[in-house]
C-alpha positions as CSV (number, residue, x, y, z in Angstrom):
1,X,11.7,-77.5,-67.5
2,X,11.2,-81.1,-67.6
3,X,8.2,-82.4,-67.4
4,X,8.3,-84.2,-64.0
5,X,8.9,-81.3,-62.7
6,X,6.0,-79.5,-64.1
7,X,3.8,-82.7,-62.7
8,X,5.0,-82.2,-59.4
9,X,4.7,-78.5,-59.1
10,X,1.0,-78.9,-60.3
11,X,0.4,-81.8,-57.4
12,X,1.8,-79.3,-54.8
13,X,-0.1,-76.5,-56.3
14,X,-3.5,-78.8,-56.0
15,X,-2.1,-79.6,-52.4
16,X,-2.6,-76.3,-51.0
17,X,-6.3,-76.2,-52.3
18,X,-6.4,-72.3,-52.1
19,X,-9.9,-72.5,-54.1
20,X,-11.3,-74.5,-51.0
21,X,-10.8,-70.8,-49.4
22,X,-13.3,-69.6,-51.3
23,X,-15.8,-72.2,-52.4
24,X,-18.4,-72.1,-49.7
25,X,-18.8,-68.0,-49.3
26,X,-20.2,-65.7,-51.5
27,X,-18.5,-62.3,-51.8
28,X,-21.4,-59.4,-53.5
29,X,-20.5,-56.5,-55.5
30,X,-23.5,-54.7,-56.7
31,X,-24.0,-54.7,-60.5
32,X,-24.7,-50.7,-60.9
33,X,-21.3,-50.6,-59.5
34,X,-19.6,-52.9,-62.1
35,X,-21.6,-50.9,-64.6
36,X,-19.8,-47.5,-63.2
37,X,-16.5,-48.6,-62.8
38,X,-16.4,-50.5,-66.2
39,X,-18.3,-46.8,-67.4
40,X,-14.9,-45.1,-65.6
41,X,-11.9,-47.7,-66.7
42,X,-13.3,-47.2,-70.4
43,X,-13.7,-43.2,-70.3
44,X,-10.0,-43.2,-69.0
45,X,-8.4,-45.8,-71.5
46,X,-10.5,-43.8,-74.2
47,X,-8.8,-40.0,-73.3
48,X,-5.7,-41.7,-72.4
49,X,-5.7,-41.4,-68.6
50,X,-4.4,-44.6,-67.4
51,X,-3.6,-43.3,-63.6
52,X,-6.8,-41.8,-63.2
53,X,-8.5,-45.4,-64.4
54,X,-5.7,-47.1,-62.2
55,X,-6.5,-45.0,-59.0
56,X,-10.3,-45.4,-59.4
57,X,-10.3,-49.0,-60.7
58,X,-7.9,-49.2,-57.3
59,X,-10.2,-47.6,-55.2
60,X,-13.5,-49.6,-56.0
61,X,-11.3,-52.8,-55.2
62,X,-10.0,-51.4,-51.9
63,X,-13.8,-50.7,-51.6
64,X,-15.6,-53.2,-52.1
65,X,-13.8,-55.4,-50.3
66,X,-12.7,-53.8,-47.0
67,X,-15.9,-51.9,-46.8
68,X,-18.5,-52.9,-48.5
69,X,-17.7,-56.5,-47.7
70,X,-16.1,-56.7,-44.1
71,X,-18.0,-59.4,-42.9
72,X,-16.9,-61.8,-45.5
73,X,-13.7,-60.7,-45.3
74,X,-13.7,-61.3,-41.5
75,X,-14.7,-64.6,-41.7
76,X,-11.9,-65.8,-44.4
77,X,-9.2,-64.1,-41.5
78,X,-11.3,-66.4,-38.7
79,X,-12.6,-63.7,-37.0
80,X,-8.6,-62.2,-36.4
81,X,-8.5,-57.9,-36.3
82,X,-4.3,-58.4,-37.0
83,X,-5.6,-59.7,-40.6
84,X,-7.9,-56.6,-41.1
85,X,-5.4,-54.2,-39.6
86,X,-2.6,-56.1,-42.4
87,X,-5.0,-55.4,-45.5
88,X,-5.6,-51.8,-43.9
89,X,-2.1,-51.1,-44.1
90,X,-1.1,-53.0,-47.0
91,X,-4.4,-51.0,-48.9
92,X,-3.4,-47.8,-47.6
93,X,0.2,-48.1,-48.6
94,X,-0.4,-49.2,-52.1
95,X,-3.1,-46.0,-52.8
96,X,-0.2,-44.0,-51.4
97,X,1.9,-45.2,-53.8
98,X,-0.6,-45.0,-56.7
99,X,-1.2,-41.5,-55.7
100,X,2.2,-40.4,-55.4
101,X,2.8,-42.2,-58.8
102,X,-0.3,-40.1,-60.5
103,X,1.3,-37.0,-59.5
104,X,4.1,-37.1,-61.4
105,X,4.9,-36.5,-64.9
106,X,5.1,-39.0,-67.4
107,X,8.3,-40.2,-68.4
């Protein structure tokens, strides 16, 4: 890739200023949470259980965001249900694909 190229995909990249979506809101998670979930992810990756750490790590995402932090998320989508009712669906469908995936046997 030349390096024009690069230069110019890193101007357009700048351009969008995605990190301006995020610079004036705080978003919490509580830290006895981070403590149990980092507890979790490391009991699973230690007995070798990388679904059951996927599906939980999963869930306190899904969690902490769409529940425990509606109202931020709320304001980002402008105050638009449609965007809540997207990341409902979008949420649901990957869990039911993580689950369906952690019932099957390993290949």
């Amino acid at each position: 890739m030349k390096a024009t190229s690069l230069h110019n995909a890193t101007e357009w990249l700048n351009g969008l200023n995605i990190g301006g979506l995020f610079a004036d809101r705080s978003f919490s998670i509580p830290f006895e949470q981070m403590v149990l979930i980092l507890l979790v992810a490391s009991v699973c990756l230690i007995f070798g259980r990388f679904k059951m750490g996927f599906l939980m790590a999963y869930g306190f995402l899904f969690y902490w965001v769409y529940i425990a932090n509606r109202g931020f998320l709320m304001e980002l989508m402008g105050g638009n249900p449609m965007g809540m009712i997207f990341y409902l669906i979008v949420g649901a469908a990957m869990g039911l694909t993580v689950f369906v995936g952690f019932l099957q046997e390993n290949h």
